[in-house]
N, C-alpha and C positions, 0 to 999 in steps of 0.2 A: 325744204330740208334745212336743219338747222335754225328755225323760229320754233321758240317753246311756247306755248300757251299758257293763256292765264290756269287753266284745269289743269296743263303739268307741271307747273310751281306747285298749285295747292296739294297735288297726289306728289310729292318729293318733300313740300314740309309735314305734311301728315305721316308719310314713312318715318321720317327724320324723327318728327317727336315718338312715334310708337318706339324706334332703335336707341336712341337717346334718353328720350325719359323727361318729362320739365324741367330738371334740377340742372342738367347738363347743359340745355340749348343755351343759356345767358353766359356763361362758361365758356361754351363752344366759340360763339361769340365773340366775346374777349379777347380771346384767343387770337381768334381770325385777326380782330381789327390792330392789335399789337405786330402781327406778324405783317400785316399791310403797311403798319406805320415805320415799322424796321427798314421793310422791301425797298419806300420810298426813303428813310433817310441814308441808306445804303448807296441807292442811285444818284440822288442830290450830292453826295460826298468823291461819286464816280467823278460825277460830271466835273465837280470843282477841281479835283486833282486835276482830271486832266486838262483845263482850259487853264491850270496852274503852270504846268510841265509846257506847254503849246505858248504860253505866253514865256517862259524863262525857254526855248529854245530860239522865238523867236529872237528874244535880245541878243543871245548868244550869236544867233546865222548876222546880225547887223551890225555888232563887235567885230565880229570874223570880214565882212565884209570893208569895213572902214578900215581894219588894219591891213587888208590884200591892198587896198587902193593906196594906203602911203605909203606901203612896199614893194607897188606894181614899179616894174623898172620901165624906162622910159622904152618903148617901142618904136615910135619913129625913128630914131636914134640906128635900131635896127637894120642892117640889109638884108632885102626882100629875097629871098631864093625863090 
């Protein structure tokens, strides 16, 4: 279930051109592959935001950390309750 055979490609491109027509399938085509090249530089563009935003929070959590640590107050100093 779910393996197409080589016999139903060719019985899916034979409907295709009878519903389409020659003139359209190169067209259709085009089509397709543009919308594939979109998909992919849409997700390429995901991906860099986000490893953009993941890298500038990182700096931000290591800023934040270096400043708690020279305004950590001395805790030994502290009595233990």
């Amino acid at each position: 279930m779910g393996d197409i055979s080589f016999g139903e490609i060719i019985v899916i491109l034979v409907v295709g051109l009878i519903l389409f027509g020659p003139n359209k399938i190169p067209e259709f085509a085009r089509q397709c592959g543009r919308a594939v090249n979109m998909f992919k530089k849409g997700l390429k563009e995901g991906f860099d935001d986000e490893s953009k935003s993941v890298s500038q929070s990182e700096k931000t959590d290591k800023a934040e950390k270096a400043e708690g640590k020279e305004q950590a107050p001395d805790t030994k100093s502290l009595p233990h309750q």
